[in-house]
CHARMM internal coordinates of N, CA and C (Angstrom, degrees):
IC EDIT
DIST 1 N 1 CA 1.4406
DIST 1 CA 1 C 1.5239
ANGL 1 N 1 CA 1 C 108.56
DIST 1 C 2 N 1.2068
ANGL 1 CA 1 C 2 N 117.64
DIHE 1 N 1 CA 1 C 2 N 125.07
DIST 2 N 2 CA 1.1517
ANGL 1 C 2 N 2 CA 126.15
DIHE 1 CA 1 C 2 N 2 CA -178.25
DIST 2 CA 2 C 1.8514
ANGL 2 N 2 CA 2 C 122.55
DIHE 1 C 2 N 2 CA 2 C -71.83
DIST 2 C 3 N 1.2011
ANGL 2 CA 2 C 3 N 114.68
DIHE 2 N 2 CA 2 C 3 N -174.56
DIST 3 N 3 CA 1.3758
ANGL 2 C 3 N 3 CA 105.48
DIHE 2 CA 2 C 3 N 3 CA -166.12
DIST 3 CA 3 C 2.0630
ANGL 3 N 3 CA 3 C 104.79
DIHE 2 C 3 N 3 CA 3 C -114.76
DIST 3 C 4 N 1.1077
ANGL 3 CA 3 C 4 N 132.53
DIHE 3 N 3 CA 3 C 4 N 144.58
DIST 4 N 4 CA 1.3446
ANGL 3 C 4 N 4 CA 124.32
DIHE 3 CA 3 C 4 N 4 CA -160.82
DIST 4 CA 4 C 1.9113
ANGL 4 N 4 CA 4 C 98.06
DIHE 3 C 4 N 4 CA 4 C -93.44
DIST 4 C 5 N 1.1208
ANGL 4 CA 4 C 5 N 103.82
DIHE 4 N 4 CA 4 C 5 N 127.43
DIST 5 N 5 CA 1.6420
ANGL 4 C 5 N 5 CA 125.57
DIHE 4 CA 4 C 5 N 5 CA -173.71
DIST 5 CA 5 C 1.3306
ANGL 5 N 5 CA 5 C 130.98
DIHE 4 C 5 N 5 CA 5 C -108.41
DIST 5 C 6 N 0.9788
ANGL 5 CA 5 C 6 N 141.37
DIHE 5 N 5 CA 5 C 6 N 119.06
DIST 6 N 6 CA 1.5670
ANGL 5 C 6 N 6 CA 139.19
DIHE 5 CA 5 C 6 N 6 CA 173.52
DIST 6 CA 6 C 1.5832
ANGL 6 N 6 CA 6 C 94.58
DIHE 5 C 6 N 6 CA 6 C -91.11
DIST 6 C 7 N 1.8459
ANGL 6 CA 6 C 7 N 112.79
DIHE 6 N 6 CA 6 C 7 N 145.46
DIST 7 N 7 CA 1.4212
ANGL 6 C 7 N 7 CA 101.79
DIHE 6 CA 6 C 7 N 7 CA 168.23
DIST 7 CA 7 C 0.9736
ANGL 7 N 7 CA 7 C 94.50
DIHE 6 C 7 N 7 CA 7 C -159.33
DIST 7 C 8 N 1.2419
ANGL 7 CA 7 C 8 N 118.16
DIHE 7 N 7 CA 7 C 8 N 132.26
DIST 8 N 8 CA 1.9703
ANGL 7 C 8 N 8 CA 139.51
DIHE 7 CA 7 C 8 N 8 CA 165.09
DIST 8 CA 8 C 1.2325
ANGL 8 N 8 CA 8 C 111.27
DIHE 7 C 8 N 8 CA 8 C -98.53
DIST 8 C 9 N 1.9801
ANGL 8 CA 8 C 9 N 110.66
DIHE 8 N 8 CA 8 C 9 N 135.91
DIST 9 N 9 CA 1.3877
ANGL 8 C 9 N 9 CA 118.28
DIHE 8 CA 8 C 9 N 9 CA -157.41
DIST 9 CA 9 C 1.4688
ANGL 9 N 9 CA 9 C 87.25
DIHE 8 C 9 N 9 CA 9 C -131.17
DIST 9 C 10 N 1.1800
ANGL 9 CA 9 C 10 N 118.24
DIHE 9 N 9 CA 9 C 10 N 129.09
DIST 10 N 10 CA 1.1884
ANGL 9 C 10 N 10 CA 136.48
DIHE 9 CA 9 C 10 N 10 CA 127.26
DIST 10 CA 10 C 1.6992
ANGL 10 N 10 CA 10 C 123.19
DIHE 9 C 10 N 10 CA 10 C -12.39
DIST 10 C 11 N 1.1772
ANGL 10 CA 10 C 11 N 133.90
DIHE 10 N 10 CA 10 C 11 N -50.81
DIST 11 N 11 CA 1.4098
ANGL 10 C 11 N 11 CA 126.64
DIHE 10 CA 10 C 11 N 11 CA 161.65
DIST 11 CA 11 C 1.5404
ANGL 11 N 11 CA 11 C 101.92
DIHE 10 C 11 N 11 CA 11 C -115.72
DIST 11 C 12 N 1.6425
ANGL 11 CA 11 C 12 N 121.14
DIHE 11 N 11 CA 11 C 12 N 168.37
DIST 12 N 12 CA 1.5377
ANGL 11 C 12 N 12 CA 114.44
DIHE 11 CA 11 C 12 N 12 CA 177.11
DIST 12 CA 12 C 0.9724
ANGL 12 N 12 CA 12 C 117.94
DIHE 11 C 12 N 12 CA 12 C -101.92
DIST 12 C 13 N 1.0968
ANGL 12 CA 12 C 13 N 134.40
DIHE 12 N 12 CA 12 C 13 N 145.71
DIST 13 N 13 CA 1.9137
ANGL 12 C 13 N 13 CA 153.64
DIHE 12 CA 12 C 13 N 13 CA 149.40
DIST 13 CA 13 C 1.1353
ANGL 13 N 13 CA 13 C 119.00
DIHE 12 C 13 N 13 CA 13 C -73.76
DIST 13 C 14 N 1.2898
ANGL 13 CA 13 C 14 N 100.69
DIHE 13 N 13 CA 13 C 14 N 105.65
DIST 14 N 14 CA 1.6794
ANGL 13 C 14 N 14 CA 114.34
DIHE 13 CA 13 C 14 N 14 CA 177.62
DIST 14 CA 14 C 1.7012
ANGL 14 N 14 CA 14 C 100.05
DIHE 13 C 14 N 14 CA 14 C 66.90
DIST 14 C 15 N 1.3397
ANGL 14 CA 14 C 15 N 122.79
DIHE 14 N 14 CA 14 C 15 N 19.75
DIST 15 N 15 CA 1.3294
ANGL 14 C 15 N 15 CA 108.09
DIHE 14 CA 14 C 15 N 15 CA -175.86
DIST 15 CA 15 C 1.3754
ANGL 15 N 15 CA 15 C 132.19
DIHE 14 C 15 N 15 CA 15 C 104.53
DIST 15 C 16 N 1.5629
ANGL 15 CA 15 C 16 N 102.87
DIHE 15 N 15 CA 15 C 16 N -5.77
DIST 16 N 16 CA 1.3416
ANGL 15 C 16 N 16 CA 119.79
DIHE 15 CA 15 C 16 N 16 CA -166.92
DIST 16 CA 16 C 1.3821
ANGL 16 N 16 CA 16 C 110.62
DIHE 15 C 16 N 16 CA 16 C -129.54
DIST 16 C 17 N 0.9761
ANGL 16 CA 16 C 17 N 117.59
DIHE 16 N 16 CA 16 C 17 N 141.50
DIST 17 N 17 CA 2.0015
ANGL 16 C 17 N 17 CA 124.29
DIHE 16 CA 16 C 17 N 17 CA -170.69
DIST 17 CA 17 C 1.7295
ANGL 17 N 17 CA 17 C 104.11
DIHE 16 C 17 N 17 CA 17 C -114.56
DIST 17 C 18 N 1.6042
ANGL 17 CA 17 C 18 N 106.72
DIHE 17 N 17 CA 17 C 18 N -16.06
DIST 18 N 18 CA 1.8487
ANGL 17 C 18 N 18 CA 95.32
DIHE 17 CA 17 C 18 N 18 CA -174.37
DIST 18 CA 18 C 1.1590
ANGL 18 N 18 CA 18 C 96.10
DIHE 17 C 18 N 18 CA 18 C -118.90
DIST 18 C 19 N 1.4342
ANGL 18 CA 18 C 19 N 144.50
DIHE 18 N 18 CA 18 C 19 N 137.55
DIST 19 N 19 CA 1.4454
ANGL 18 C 19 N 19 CA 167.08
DIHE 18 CA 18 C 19 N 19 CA 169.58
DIST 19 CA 19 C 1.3973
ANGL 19 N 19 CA 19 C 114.78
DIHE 18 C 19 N 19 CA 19 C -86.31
DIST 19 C 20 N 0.9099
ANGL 19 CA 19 C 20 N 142.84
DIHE 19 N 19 CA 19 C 20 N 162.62
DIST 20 N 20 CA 1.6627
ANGL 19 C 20 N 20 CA 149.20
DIHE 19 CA 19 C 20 N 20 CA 140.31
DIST 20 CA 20 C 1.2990
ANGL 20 N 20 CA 20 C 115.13
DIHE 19 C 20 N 20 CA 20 C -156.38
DIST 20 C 21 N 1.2879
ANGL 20 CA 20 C 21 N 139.44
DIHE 20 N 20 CA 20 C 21 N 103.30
DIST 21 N 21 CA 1.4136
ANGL 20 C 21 N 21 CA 159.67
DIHE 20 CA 20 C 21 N 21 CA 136.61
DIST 21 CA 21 C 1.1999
ANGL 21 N 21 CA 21 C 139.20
DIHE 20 C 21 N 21 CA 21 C -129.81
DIST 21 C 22 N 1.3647
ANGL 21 CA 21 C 22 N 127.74
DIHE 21 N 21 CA 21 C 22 N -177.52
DIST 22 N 22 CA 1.2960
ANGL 21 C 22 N 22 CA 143.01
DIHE 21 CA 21 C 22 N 22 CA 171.81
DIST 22 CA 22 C 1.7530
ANGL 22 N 22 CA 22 C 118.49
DIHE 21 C 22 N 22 CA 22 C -61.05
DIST 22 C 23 N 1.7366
ANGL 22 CA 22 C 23 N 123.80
DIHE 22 N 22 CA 22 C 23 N 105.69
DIST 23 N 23 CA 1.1985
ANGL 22 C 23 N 23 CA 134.42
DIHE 22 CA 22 C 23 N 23 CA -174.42
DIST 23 CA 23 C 1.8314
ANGL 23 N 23 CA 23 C 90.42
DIHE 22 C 23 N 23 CA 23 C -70.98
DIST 23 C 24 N 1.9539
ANGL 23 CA 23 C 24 N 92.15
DIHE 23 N 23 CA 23 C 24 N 112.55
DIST 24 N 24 CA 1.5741
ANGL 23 C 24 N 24 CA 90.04
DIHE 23 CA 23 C 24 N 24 CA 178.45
DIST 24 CA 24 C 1.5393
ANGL 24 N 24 CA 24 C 107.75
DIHE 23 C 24 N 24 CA 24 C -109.51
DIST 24 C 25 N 1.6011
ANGL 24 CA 24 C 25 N 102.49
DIHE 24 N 24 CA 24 C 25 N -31.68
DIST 25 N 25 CA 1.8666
ANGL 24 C 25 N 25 CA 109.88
DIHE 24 CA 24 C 25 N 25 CA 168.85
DIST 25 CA 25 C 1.1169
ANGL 25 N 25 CA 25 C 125.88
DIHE 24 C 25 N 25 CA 25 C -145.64
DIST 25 C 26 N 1.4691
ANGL 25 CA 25 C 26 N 120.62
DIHE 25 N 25 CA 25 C 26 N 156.74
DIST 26 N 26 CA 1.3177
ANGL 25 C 26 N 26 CA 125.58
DIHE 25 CA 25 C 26 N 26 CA 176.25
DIST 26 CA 26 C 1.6119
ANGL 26 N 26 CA 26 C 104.90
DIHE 25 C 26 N 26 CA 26 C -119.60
DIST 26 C 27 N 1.5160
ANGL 26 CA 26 C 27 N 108.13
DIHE 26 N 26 CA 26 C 27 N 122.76
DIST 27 N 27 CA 1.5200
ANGL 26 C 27 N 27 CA 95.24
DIHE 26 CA 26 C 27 N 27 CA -164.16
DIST 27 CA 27 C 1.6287
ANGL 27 N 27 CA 27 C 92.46
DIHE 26 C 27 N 27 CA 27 C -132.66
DIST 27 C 28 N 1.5656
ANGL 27 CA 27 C 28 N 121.69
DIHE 27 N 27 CA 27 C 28 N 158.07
DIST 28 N 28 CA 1.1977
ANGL 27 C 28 N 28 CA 124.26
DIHE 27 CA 27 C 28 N 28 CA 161.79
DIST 28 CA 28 C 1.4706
ANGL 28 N 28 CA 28 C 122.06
DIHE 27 C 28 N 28 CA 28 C 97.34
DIST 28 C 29 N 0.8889
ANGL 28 CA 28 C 29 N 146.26
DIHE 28 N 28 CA 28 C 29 N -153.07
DIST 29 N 29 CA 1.6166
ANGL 28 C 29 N 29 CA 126.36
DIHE 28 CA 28 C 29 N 29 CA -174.15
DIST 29 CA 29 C 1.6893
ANGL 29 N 29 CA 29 C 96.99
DIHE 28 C 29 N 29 CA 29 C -171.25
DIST 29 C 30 N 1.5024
ANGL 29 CA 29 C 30 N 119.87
DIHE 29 N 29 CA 29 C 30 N 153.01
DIST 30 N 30 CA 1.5916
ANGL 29 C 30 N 30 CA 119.81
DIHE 29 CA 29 C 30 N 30 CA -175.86
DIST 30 CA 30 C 1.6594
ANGL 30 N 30 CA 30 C 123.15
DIHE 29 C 30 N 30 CA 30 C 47.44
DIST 30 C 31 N 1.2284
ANGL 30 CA 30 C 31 N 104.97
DIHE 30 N 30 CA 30 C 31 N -151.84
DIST 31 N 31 CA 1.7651
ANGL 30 C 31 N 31 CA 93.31
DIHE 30 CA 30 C 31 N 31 CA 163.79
DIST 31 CA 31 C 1.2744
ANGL 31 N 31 CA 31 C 131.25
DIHE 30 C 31 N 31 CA 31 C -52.51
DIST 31 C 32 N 0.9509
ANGL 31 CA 31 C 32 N 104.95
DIHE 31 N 31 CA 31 C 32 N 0.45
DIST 32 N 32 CA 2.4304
ANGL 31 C 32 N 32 CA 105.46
DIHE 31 CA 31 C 32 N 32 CA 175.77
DIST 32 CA 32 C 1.0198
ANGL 32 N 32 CA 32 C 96.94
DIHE 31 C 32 N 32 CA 32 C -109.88
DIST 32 C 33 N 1.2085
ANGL 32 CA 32 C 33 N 133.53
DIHE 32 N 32 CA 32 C 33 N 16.94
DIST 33 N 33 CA 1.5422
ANGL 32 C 33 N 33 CA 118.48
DIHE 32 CA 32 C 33 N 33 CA 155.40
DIST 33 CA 33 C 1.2152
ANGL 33 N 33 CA 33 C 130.14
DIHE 32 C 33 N 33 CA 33 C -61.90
DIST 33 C 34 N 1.5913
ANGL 33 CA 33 C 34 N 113.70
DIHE 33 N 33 CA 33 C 34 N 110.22
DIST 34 N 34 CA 1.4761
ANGL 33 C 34 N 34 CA 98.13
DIHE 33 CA 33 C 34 N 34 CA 172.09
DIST 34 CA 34 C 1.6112
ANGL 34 N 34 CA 34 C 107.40
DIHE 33 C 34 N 34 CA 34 C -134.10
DIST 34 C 35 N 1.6119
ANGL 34 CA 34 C 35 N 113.52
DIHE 34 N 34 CA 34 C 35 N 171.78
DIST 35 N 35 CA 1.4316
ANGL 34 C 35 N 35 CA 118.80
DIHE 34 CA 34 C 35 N 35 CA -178.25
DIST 35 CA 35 C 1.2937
ANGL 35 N 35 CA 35 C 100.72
DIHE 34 C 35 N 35 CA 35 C -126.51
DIST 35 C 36 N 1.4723
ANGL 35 CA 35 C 36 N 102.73
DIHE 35 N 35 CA 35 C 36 N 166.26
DIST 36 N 36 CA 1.4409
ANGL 35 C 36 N 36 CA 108.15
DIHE 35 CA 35 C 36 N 36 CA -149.62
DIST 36 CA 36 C 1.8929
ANGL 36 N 36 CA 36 C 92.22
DIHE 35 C 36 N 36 CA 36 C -140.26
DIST 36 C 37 N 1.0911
ANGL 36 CA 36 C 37 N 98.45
DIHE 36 N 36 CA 36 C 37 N 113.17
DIST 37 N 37 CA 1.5035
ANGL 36 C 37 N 37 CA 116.09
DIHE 36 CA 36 C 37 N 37 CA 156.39
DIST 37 CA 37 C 1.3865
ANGL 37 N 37 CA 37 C 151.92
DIHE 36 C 37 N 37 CA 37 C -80.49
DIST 37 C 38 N 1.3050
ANGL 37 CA 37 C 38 N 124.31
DIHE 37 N 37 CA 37 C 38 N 122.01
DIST 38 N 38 CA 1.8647
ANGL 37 C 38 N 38 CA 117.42
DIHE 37 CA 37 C 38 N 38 CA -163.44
DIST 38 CA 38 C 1.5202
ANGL 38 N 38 CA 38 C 80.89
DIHE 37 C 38 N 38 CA 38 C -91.85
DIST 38 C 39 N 1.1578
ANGL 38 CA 38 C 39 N 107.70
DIHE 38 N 38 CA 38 C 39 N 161.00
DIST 39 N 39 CA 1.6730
ANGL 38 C 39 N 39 CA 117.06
DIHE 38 CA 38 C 39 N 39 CA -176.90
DIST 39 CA 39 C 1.3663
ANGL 39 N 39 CA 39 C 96.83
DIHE 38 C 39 N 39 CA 39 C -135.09
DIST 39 C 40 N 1.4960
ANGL 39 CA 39 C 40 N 121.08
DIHE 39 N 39 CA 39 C 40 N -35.70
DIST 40 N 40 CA 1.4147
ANGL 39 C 40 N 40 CA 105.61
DIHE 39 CA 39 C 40 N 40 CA 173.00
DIST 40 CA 40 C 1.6477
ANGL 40 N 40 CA 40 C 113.00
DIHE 39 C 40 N 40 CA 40 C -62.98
DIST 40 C 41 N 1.2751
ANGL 40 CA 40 C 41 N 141.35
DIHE 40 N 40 CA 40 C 41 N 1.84
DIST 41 N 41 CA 1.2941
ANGL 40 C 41 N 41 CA 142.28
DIHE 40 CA 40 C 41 N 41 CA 162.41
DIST 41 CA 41 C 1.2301
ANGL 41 N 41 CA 41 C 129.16
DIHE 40 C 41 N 41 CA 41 C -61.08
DIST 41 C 42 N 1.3511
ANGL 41 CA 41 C 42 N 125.87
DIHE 41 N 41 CA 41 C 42 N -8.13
DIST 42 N 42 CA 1.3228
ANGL 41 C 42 N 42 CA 132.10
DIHE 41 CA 41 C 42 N 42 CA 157.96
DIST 42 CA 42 C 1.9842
ANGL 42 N 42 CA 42 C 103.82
DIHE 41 C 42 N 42 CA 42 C -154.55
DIST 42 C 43 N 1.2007
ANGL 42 CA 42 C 43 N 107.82
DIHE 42 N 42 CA 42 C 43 N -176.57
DIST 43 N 43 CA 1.5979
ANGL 42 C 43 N 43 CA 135.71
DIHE 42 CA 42 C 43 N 43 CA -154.49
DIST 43 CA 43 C 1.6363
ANGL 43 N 43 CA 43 C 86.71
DIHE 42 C 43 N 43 CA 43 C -92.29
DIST 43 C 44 N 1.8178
ANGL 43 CA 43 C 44 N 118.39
DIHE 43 N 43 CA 43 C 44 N 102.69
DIST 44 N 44 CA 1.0331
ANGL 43 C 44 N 44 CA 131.48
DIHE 43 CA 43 C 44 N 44 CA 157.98
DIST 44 CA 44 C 1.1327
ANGL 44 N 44 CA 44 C 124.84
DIHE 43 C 44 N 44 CA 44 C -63.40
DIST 44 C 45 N 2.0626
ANGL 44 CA 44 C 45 N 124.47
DIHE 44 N 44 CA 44 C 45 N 126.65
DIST 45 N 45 CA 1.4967
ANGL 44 C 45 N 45 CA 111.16
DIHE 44 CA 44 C 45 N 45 CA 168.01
DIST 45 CA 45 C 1.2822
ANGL 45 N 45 CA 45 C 117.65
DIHE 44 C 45 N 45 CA 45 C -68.32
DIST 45 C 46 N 1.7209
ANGL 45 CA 45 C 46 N 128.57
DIHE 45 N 45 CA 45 C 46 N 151.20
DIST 46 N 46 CA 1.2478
ANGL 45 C 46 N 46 CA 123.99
DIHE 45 CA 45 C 46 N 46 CA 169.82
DIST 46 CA 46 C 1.4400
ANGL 46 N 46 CA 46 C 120.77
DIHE 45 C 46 N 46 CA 46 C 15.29
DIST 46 C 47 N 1.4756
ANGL 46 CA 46 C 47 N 106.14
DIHE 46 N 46 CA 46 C 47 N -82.38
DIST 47 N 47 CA 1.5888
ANGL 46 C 47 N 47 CA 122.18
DIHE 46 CA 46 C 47 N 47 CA -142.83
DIST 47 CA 47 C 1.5272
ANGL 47 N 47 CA 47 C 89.78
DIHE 46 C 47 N 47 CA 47 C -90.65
DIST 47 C 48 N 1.0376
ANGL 47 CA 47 C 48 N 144.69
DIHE 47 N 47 CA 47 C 48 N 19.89
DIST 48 N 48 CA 1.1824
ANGL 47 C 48 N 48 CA 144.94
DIHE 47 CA 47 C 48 N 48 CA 163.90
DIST 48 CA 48 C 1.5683
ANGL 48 N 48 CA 48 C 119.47
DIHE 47 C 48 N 48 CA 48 C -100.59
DIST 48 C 49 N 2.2413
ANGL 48 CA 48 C 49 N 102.42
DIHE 48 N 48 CA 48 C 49 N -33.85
DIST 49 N 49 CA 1.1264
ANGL 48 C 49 N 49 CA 102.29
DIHE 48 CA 48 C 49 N 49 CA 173.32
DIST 49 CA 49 C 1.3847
ANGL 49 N 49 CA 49 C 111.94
DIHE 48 C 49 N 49 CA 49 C -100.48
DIST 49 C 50 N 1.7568
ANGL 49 CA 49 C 50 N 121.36
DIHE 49 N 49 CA 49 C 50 N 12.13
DIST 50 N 50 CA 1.2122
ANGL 49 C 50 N 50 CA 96.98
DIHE 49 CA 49 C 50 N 50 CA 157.00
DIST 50 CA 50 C 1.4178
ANGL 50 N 50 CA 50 C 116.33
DIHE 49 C 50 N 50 CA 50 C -105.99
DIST 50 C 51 N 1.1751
ANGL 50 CA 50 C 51 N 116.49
DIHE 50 N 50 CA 50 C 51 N 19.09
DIST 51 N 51 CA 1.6054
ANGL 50 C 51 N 51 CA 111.86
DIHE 50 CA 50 C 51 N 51 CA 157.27
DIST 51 CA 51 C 1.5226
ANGL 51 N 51 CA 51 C 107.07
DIHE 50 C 51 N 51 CA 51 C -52.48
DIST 51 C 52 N 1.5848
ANGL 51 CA 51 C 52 N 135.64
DIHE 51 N 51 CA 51 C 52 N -66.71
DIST 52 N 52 CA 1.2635
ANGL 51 C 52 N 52 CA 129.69
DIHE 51 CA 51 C 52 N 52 CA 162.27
DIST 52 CA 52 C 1.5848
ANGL 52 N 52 CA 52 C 82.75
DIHE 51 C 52 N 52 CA 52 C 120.34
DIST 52 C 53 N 1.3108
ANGL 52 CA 52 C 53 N 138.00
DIHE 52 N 52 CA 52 C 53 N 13.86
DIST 53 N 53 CA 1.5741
ANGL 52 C 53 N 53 CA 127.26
DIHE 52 CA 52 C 53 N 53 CA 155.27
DIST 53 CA 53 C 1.1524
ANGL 53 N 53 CA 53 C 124.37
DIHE 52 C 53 N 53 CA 53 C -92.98
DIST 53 C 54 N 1.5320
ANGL 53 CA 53 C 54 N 127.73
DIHE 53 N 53 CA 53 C 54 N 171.31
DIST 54 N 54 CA 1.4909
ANGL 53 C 54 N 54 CA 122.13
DIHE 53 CA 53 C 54 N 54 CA -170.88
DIST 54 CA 54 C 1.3677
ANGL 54 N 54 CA 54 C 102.24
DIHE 53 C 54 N 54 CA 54 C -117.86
DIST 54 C 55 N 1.7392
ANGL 54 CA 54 C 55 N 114.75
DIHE 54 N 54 CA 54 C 55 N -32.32
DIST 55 N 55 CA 1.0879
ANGL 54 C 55 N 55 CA 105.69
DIHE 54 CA 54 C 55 N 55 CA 160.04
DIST 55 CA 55 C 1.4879
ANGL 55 N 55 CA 55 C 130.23
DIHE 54 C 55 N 55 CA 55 C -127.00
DIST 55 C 56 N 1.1248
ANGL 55 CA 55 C 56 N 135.80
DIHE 55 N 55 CA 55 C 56 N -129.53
DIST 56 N 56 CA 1.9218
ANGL 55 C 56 N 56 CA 120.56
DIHE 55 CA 55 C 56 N 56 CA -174.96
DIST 56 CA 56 C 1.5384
ANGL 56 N 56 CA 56 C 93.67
DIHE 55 C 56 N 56 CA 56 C 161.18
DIST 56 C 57 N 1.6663
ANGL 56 CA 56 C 57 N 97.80
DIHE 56 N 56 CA 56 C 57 N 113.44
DIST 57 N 57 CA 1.9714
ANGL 56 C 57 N 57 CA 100.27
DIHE 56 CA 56 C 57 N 57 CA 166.66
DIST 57 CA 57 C 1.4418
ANGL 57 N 57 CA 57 C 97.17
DIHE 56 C 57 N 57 CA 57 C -114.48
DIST 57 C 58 N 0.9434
ANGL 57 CA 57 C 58 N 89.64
DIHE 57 N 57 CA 57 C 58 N 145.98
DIST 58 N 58 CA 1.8268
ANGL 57 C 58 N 58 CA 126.77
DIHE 57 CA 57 C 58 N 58 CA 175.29
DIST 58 CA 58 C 1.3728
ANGL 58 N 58 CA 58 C 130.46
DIHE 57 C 58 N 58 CA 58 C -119.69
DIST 58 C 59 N 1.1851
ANGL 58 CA 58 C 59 N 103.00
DIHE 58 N 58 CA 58 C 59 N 107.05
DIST 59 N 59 CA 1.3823
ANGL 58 C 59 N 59 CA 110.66
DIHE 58 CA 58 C 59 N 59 CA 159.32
DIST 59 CA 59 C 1.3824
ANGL 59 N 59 CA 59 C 110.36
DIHE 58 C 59 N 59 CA 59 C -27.73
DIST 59 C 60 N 1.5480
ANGL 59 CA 59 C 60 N 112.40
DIHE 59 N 59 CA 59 C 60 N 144.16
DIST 60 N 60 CA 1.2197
ANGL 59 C 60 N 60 CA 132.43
DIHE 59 CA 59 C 60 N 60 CA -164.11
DIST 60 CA 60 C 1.8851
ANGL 60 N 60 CA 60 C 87.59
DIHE 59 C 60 N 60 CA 60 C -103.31
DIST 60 C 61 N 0.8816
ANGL 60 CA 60 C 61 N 123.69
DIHE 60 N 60 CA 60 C 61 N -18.26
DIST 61 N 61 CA 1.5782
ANGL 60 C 61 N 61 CA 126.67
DIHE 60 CA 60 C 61 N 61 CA -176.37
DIST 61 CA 61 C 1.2728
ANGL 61 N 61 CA 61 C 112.78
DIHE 60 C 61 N 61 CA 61 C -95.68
DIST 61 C 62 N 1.6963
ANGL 61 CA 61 C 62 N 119.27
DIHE 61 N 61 CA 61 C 62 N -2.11
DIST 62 N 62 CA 1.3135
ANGL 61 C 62 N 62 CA 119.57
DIHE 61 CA 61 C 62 N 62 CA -159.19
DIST 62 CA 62 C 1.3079
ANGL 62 N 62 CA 62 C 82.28
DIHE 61 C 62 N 62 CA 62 C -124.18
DIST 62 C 63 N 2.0011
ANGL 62 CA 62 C 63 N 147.09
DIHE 62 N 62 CA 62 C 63 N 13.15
DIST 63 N 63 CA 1.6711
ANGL 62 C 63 N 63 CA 125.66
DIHE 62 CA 62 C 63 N 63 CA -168.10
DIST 63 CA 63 C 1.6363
ANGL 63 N 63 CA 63 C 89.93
DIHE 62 C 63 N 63 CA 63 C -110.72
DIST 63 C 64 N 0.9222
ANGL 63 CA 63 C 64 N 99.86
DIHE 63 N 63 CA 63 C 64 N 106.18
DIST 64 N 64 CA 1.8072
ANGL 63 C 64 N 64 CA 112.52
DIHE 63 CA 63 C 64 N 64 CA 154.20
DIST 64 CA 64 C 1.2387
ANGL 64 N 64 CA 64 C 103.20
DIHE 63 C 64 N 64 CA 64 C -61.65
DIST 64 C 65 N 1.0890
ANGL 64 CA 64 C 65 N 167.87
DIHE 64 N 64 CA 64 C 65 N -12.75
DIST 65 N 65 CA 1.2675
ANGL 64 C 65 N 65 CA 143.33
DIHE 64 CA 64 C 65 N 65 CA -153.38
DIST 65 CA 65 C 1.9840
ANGL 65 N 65 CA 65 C 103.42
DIHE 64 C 65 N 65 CA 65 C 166.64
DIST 65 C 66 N 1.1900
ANGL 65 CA 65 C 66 N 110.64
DIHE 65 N 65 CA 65 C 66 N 109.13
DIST 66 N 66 CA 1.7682
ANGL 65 C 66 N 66 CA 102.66
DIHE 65 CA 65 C 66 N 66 CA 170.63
DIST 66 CA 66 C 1.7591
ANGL 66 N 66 CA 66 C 108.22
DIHE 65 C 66 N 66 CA 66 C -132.75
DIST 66 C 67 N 1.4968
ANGL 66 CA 66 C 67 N 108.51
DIHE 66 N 66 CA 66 C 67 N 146.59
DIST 67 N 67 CA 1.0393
ANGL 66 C 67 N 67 CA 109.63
DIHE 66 CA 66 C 67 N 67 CA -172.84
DIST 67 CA 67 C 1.7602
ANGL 67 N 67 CA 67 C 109.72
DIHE 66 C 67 N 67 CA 67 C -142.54
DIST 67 C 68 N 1.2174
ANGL 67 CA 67 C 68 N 130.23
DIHE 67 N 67 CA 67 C 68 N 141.89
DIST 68 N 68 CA 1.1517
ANGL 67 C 68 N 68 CA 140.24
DIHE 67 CA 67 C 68 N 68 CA -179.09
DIST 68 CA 68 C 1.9720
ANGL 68 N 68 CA 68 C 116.78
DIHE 67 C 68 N 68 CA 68 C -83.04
DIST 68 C 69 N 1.3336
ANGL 68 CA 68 C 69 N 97.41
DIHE 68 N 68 CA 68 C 69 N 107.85
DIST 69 N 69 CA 1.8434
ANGL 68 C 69 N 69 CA 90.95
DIHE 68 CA 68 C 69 N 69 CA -167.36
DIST 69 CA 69 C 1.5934
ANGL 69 N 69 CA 69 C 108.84
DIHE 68 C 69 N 69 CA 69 C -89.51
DIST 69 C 70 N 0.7066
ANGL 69 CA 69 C 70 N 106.48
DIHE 69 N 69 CA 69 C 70 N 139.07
DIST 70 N 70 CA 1.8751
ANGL 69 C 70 N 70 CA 112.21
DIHE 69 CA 69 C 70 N 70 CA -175.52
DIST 70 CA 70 C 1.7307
ANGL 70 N 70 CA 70 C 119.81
DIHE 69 C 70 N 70 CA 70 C -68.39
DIST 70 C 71 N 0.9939
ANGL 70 CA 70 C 71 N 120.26
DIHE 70 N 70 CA 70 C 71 N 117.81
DIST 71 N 71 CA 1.3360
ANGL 70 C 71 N 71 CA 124.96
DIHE 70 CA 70 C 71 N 71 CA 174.46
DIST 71 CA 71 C 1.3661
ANGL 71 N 71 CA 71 C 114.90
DIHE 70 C 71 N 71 CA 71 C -92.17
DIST 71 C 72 N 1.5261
ANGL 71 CA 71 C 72 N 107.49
DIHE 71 N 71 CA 71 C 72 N 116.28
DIST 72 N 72 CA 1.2902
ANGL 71 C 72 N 72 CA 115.97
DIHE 71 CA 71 C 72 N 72 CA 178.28
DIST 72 CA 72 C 1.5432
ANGL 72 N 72 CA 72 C 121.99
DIHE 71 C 72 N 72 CA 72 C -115.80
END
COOR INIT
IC SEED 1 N 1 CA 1 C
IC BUILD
């Protein structure tokens, strides 16, 4: 089970620059690294649920900003 993540990108996905889900993989090696997010794992804002995906990988070269959210 993966760990729940906030992540800010440097360019947008689907339109969107802030993330929040479940870290499900880390795939690829050097610059093709990317991680891969479940989004149905927590309560999407708007513009996240009208992207209309469940999940979203990201370049590891494209996260301005990642943070680990606490499960309580």
């Amino acid at each position: 089970m993966g760990s729940l993540v906030k992540v800010q990108t440097f360019e947008p996905i689907s339109n969107n620059r802030h993330w929040q889900g479940r870290l499900t993989t880390v795939a690829g090696s050097g610059a093709g690294e990317t991680i891969t997010l479940d989004l149905a794992a927590v309560k999407q804002n708007s513009k996240s649920r009208k992207a209309g995906v469940s999940t979203v990988k990201i370049a590891l070269d494209n996260v301005e900003k990642a943070q680990l959210v606490p499960e309580i």
